[in-house]
C-alpha positions in Angstrom: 95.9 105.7 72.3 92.2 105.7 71.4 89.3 108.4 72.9 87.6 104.6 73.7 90.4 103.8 75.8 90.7 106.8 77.8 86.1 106.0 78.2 87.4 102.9 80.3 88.8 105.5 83.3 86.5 106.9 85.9 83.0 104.8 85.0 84.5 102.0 87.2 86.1 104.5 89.4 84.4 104.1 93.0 86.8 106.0 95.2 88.2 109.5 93.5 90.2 112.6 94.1 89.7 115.6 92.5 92.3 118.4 92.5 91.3 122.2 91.5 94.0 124.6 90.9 94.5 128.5 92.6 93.6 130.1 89.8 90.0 128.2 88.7 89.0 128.1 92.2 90.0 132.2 93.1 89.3 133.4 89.3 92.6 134.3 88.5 92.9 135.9 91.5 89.8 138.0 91.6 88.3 136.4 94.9 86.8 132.9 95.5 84.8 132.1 92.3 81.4 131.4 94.1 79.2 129.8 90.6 82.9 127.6 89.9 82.6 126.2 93.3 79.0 125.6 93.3 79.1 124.1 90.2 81.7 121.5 90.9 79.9 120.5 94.7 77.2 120.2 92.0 78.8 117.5 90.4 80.5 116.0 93.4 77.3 115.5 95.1 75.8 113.9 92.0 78.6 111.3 92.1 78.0 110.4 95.8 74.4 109.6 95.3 75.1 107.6 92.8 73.5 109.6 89.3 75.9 108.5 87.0 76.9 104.7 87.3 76.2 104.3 91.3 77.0 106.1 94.0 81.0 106.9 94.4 83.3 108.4 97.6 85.0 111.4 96.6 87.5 113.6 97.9 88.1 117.3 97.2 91.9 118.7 97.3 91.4 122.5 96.5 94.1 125.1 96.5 93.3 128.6 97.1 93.8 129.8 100.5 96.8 132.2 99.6 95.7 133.0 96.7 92.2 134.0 98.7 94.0 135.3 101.1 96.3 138.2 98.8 93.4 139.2 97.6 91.3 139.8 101.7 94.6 141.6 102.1 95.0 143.5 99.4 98.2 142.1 97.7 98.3 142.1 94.4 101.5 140.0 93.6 102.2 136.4 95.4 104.6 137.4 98.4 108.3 135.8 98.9 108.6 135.7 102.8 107.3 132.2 104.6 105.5 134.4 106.8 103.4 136.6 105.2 102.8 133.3 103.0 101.5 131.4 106.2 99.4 134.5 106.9 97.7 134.9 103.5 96.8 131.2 103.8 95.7 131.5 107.0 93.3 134.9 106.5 92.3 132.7 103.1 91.7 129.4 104.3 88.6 130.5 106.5 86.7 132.0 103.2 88.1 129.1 101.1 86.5 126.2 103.4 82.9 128.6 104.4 82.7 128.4 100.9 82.7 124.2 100.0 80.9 124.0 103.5 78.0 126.4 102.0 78.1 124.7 98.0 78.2 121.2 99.5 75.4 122.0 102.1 73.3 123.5 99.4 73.3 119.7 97.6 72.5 118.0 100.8 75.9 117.0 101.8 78.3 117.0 104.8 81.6 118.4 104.7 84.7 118.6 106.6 88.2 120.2 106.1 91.7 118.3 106.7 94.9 120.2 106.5 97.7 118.1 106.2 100.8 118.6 105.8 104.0 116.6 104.2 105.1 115.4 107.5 102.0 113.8 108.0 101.9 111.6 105.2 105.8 111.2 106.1 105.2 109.4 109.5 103.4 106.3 109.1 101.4 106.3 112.5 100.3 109.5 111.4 99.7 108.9 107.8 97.1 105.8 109.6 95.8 108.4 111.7 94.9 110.4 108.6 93.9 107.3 106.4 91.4 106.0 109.4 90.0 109.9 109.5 89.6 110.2 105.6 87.7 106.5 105.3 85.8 107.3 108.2 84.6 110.6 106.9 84.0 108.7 103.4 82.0 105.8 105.0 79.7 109.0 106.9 78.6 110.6 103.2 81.0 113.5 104.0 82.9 115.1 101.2 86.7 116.2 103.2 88.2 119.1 101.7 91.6 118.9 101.8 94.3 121.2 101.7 98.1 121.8 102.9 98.1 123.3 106.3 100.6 126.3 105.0 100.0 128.0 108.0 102.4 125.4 110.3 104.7 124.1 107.7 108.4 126.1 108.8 110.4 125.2 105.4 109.4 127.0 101.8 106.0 126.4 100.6 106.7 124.5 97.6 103.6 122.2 96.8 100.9 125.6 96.9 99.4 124.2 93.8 98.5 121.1 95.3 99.3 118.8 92.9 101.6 116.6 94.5 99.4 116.7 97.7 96.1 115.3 95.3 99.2 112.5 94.5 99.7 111.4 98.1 96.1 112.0 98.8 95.1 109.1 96.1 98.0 107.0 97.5 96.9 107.5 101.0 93.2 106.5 100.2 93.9 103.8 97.2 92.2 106.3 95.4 91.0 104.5 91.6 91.8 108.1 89.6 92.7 111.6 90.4 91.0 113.9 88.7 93.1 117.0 88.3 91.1 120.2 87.5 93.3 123.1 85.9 93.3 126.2 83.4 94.6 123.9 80.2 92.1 121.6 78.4 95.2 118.3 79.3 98.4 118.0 77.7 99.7 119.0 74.9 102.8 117.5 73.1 104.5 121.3 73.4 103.4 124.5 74.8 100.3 125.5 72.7 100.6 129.0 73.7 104.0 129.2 71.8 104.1 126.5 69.5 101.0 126.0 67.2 102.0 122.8 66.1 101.4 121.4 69.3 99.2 118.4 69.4 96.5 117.0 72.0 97.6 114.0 73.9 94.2 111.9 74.8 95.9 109.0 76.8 99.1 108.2 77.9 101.0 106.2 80.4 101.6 107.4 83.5 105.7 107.6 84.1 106.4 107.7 80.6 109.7 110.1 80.8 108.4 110.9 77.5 105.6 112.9 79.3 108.1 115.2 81.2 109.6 116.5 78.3 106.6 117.8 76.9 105.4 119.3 80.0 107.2 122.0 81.9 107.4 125.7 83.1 105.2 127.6 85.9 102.0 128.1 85.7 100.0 130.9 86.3 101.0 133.8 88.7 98.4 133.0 91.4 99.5 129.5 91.5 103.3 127.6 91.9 102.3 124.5 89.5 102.3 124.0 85.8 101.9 120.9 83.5 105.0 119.3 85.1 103.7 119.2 87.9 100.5 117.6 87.3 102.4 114.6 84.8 104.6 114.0 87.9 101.6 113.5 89.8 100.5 111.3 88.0 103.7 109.4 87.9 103.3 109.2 91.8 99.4 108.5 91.8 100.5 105.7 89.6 102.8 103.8 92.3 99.7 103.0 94.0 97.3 102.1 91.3 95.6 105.5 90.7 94.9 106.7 86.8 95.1 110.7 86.4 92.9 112.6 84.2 94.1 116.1 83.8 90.8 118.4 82.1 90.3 121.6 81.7 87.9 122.5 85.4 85.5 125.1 83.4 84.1 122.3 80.8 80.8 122.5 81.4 80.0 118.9 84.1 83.6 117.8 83.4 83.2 115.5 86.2 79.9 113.8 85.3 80.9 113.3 81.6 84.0 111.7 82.5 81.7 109.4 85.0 79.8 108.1 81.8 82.7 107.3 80.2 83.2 110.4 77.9 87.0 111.2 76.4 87.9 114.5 78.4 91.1 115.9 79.1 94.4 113.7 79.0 94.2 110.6 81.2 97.1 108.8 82.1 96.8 105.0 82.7 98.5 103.4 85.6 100.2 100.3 84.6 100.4 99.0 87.9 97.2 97.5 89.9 96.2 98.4 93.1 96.5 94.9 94.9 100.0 94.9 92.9 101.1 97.7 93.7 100.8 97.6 97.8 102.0 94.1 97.3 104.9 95.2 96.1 105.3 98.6 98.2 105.0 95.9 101.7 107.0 93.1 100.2 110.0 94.6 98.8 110.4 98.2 99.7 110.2 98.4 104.1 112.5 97.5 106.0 110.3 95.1 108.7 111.1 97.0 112.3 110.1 93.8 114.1 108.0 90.3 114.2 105.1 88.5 115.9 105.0 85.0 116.1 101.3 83.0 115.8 100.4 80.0 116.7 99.1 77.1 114.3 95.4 78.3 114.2 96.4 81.5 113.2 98.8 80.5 110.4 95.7 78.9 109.1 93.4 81.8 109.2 96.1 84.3 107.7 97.5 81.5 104.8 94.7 79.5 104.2 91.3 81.6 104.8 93.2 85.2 103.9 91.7 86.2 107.2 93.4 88.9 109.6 95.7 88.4 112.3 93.9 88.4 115.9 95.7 89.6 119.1 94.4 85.9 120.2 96.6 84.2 118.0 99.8 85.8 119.2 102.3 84.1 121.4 105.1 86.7 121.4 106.6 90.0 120.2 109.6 91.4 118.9 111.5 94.4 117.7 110.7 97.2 119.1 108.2 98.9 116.2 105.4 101.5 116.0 102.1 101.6 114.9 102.3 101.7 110.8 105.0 100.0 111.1 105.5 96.7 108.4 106.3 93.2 110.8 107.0 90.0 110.2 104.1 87.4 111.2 106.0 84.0 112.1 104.8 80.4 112.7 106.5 78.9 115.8 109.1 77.9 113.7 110.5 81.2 113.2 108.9 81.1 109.7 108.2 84.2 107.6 105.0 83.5 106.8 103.4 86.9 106.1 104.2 90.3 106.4 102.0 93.1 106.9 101.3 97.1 109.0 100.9 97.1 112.8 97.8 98.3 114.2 99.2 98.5 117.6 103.4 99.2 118.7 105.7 96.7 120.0 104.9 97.1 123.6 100.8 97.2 123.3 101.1 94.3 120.9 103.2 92.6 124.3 100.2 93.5 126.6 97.3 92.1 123.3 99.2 88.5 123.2 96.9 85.8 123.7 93.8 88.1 124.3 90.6 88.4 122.4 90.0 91.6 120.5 87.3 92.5 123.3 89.5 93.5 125.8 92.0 96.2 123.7 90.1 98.9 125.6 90.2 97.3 128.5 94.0 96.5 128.3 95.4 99.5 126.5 92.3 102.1 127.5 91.4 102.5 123.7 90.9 100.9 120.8 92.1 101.4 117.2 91.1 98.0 115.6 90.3 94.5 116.8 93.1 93.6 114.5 96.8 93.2 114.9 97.3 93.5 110.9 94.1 93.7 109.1 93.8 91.5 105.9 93.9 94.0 103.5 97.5 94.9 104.6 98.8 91.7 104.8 101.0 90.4 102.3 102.0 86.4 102.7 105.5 85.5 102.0 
């Protein structure tokens, strides 16, 4: 595809991720890379406030706690054994997160770190938790920095580079692009380092098994991920929506450029839209763990006025489901007549029948939303 095409990305973007790689953000290794990480709060905050086409919410995913970490502990080769991995991250994480705190400070913004790991984005009550966290922060002006919480997880450490963790990230956030920030100027149709006839790939599709086969083998030593990791990525950012751009993270305001529409890096085009793709994602892919049935006024407001569904409007529960969970919404015929995720589980949605949203706290001593299912997770059938 055309350079013009790939222009149409991240000027429209308004929510993005941005992934940097072990070995920009610790300089192969040498230490954290305190200009590198100045440079791209630089550019973050210029997005939030709005320099370059309005003011965006951004979202930083940065690997190199371990990689920080070998080095405040003297190891010079990446270490086999989960604990000594868990420890590295840990002794790293603290330098790598002072660091973003004191760049981002420096351009007059707020920070705050998440670790997450798999499991959280695994378990839908805690994947809301995370998603109501991450929004909040983003509503506030605060930049998270997000990284995998090595220092908990018990199985092998296999997503260190982060790649796949900027994916679920986008997904979890209905990110409009990942921006993935590496030691390669994007994708090349073969290895450039050992073919010379390899040739620059500008834009793409994302999923195209095509892109697989080009890509492949590790990365550098500091980090677990190469180019195939970063295409299949994309391939996942892609299920909700999200576009990729994979550029080289030293090109000088990489970010910015890409803001006003310049042709950096490889992007890869999602082929599925947002609203499209969570349509899909509720409607055809969970299997519903119980139902609420609504009375007349409420059908109207969910069907007819695309409103959300009140506790108010319900008249009785089943299924025994938890928060996160996808329900049925049913007219008092037993009707299907939308289907969307639970605010609340089976029993506090028992206890918030028939009562105005007012008296959640009051009933359940706290309150996560007024609504049942909020409107932008409800899908009509």
């Amino acid at each position: 595809m055309t350079e013009k095409m790939q222009s149409l990305v991240l000027p429209g973007a308004k929510r993005i991720v941005v992934k940097v790689g072990s070995s920009l953000v610790t300089n192969e290794g040498r230490g954290l890379d305190e200009q590198a990480i100045g440079e791209w709060c630089r550019q973050l905050a210029a997005l939030v406030r709005g320099d370059v086409g309005g003011p965006r919410e951004v979202i930083m995913v940065s690997s190199g706690a371990i990689a920080e970490g070998m080095k405040r502990l003297g190891w010079t080769t990446r270490p086999h054994e989960i604990h000594e991995l868990q420890a590295a991250a840990a002794v790293g994480q603290m330098g790598l997160v002072q660091m973003y705190e004191t760049k981002l400070r420096e351009q007059g913004l707020g920070s705050a770190q998440v670790l997450l790991t798999h499991a959280d984005l695994a378990d839908r009550e805690r994947y809301l938790n995370a998603r109501s966290t991450l929004l909040t922060l983003l509503r506030l002006g605060v930049v998270p920095v997000i990284n995998e919480n090595d220092t908990v997880v018990t199985d092998e450490i296999k997503f260190g580079d982060n790649d796949t963790l900027g994916a679920l990230v986008a997904n979890l956030v209905e990110a409009d692009v990942l921006v993935i920030l590496t030691d390669q100027k994007g994708l090349y149709t073969a290895d450039p380092r050992k073919d010379p006839g390899a040739s620059f790939v500008h834009e793409a599709k994302a999923g195209d098994p095509k892109l697989e086969e080009m890509a492949g083998g590790a990365g550098s030593s500091i980090g677990r991920g190469g180019m195939l990791t970063k295409i299949l990525a994309a391939k996942r950012a892609a299920g909700s929506g999200a576009s990729t751009v994979i550029a080289w993270g030293r090109e000088p305001d990489a970010l910015l450029r890409l803001a006003h529409g310049e042709a950096i890096g490889t992007a890869l085009i999602a082929q599925t839209r947002k609203t499209q793709a969570r349509k899909q994602w509720m409607a055809d892919h969970l299997q519903l763990r119980g139902a609420v049935t609504v009375d007349d006024g409420a059908v109207l407001k969910v069907r007819g006025e695309g409103k959300s569904l009140l506790p108010i409007g319900m008249t009785s529960v089943e299924g025994d489901f938890s928060r996160g969970d996808v329900i049925a919404v049913r007219n008092s015929l037993g009707q299907e007549v939308a289907r969307g995720l639970a605010n609340y589980a089976a029993a506090e949605a028992r206890l918030l029948c028939r009562k105005p949203s007012s008296e959640i706290e009051t009933l359940l001593g706290y309150s996560a939303e007024a609504e049942m299912v909020h409107r932008d997770n409800l899908v009509l059938s």
